[in-house]
N, C-alpha and C positions, 0 to 999 in steps of 0.2 A: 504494500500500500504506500502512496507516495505522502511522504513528509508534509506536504499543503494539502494532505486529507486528511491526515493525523491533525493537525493543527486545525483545520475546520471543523473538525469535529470535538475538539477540544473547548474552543473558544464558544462552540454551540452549546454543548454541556453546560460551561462553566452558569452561562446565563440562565440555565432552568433553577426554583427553587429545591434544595434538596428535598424536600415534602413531596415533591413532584414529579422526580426524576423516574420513578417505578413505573408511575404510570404512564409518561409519555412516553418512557419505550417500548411498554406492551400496545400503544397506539399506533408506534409507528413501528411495528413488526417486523423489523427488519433480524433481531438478536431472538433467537430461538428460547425458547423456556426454560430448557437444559440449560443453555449459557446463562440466562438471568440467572437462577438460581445460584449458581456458581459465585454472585456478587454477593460483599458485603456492602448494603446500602446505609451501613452505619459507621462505616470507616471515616477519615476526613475525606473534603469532596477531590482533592489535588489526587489523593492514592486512588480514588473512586475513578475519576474520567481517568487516568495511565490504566486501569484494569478493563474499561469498559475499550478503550482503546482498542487493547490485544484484542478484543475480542472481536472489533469490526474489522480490526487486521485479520483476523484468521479467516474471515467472510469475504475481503476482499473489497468491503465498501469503497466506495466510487463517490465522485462530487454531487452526483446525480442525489445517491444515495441520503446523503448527508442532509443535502437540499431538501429532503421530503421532512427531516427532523428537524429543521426548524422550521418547516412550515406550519407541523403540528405546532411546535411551541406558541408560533405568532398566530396561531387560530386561538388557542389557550385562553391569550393574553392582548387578542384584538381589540381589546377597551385601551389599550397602551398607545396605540396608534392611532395620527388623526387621518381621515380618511375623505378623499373626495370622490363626488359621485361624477360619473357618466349619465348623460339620458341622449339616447339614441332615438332618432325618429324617419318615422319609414315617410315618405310622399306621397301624399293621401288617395283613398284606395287600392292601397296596396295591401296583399293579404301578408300574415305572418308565416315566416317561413318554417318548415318541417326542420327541428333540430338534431344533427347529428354530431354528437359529442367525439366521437374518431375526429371526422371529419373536419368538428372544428376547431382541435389540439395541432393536429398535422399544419391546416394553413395558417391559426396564427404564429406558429412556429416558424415557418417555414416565409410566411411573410414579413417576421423582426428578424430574422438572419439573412433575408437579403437586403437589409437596410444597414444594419448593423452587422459585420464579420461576425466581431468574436460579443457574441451574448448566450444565454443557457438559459432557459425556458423550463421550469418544469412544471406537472400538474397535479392535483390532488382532488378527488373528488369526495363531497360530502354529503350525511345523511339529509341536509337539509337543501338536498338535488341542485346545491351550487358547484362552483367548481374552482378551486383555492389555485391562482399563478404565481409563482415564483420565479421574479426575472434579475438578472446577473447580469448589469449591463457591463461592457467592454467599450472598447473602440476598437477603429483600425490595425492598430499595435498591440493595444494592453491586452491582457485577459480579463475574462468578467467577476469583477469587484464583488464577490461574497458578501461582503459584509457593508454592503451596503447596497441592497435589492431593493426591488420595488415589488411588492403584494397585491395583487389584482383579484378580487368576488367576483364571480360575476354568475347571474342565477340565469340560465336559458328560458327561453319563450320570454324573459320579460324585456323591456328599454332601456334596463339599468344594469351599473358595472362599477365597483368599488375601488380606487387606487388608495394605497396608503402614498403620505406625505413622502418624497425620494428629495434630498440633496441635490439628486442627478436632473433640474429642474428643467433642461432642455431636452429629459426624456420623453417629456409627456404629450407632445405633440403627436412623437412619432409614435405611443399606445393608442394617443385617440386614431392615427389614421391606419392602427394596424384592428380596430373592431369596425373602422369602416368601410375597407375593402373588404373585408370576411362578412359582413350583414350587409352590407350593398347597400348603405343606408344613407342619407343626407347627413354632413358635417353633425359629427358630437358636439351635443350642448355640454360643456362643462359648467357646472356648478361647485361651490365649496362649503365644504361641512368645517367650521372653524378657524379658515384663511383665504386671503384674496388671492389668486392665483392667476388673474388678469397678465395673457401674455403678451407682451409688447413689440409690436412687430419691429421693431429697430432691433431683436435681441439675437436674431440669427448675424447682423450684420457686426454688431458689438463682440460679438463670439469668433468672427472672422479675424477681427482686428487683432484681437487679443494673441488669437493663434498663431496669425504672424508674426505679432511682435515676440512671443516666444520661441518660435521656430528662429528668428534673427537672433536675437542672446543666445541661444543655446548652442546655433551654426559657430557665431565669435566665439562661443567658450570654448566647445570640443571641437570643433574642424568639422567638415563633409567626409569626414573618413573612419573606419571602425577603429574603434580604442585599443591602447596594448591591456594585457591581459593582465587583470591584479585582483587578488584574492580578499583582501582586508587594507584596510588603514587605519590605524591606531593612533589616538592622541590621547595625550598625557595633562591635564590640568594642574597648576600648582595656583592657588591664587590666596589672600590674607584675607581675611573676614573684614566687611566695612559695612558701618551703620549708623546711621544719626543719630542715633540712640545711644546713651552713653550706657557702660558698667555691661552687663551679662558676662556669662560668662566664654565666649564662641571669641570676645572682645578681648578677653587678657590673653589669650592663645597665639603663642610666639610663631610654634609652627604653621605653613602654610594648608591650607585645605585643597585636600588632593583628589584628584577624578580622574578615571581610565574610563574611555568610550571607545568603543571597538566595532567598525563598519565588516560587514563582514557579506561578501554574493561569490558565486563563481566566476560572476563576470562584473567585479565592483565599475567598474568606470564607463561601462556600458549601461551600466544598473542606475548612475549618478544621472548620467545622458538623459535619462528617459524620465526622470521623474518631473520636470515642468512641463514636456508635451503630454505625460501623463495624467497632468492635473494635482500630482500629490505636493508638488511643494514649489513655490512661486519661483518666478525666474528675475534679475539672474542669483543663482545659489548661490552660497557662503563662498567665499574664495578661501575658506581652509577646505572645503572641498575640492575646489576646479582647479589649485595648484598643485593640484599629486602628480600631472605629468612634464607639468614645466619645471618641478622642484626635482623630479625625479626619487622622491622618497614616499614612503606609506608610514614614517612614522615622528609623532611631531609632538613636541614637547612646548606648551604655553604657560606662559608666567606674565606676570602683571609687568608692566611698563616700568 
């Protein structure tokens, strides 16, 4: 099982209540009953998710997999989340169309992956004849961002469709036009359960700009050409305790205060490249990052001026 299943599925545990853990995974049926049993669900929770681990390791679970378990969870705990609604509407005398749940897993599927490369889609169906989406959105490069999904209800034969609240705020365009093309319907009304979500048509062009001006910092930093190969880079803190505040005692401490931070990928400087076109951390980076290949070292010791 790969190490970002292990950890997906760790990070999903960790957020269930322990009062609760028992039962969301006989809901989400993936861990056999023989293997439950096998758990001490009264151990602390750290030795708990390393034991339940092995045990989706020996199954072989998948992200796919994984993805169904916290979907349970966020079914759970659906009051946690603000949600906006969808109301979809047909063009008058139009009858309602015969619904087929195969049918309409495959093309919204199939219709957010060719808008989007890399995104993961999965389904759950519920007693209460809706149908629980979990989407992982990506981009063109990245892979699709786990932890941080978007939740989609949606109950067949009716005009309505549930999104929870996503960060990823220029996703939501592209969910209203992937239940448009699948229902054939006139433009989604959106409505908000708890926020204005009013999108503003300047915001695809703002996002443009943005892009560029990231893709130019990023070109100056790293060059148009693949990085050399570097495992980690290590730096070293020493710095003196300072505060306006007079007397504690962090104040009378002669020695400096010291801190080891340790980057660590298989492809660090490839890994650094990609995190402002990524979205994860603003451009341009720290220049104790972007100077590992003009300094030619991975290891850097900072002390106060």
């Amino acid at each position: 099982m790969d190490e970002t299943v292990a950890e997906f599925i760790r990070r999903t545990i960790l957020k269930i209540p322990k009062t609760e853990i028992m039962t969301i995974l006989k809901g989400w049926d993936f861990l056999s009953e023989n293997q439950l049993q096998t758990v001490n669900f009264q151990q602390n929770k750290e030795s708990l998710i390393q034991h339940l681990i092995l045990l989706c390791e020996e199954k072989h679970a998948s992200f796919n997999d994984v993805a169904l378990l916290d979907m349970i969870y966020t079914q759970v705990h659906r009051h946690q989340k603000v949600w906006d609604v969808f109301q979809m509407s047909k063009e008058p005398g139009e009858d309602t169309d015969l619904f087929d749940m195969k049918q309409f897993k495959s093309a919204f599927k199939k219709i957010l992956q060719r808008a989007l490369k890399n995104v993961m889609v999965s389904f759950r169906d519920t007693e209460e004849n809706a149908v629980w989406i979990r989407i992982a959105w990506g981009t063109q490069y990245t892979k699709p961002k786990q932890y941080k999904p978007t939740y989609v209800v949606y109950y067949p034969q009716t005009p309505y469709a549930f999104a929870s609240f996503s960060s990823l705020r220029s996703n939501i365009p592209l969910l209203g036009q992937t239940f448009e093309m699948h229902n054939s319907t006139t433009p989604l009304q959106e409505r908000s359960l708890g926020l204005d979500i009013n999108m503003d048509s300047r915001i695809i062009h703002e996002n443009t700009l943005e892009k560029e001006r990231v893709h130019r910092i990023t070109q100056e930093t790293f060059g148009d050409y693949p990085q050399p190969q570097l495992e980690f880079a290590q730096y070293k803190l020493e710095t003196k305790f300072k505060s306006d505040l007079n007397g504690g005692i962090l104040a009378e401490r002669e020695e400096p205060l010291r801190c080891l931070i340790k980057f660590s990928s298989p492809h660090l400087l490839e890994a650094l490249k990609s995190l402002a076109p990524a979205g994860i951390a603003d451009a341009p980076l720290s220049p104790l990052l972007t100077c590992i290949p003009s300094k030619r070292m991975n290891y850097f010791k900072i002390r106060d001026k």
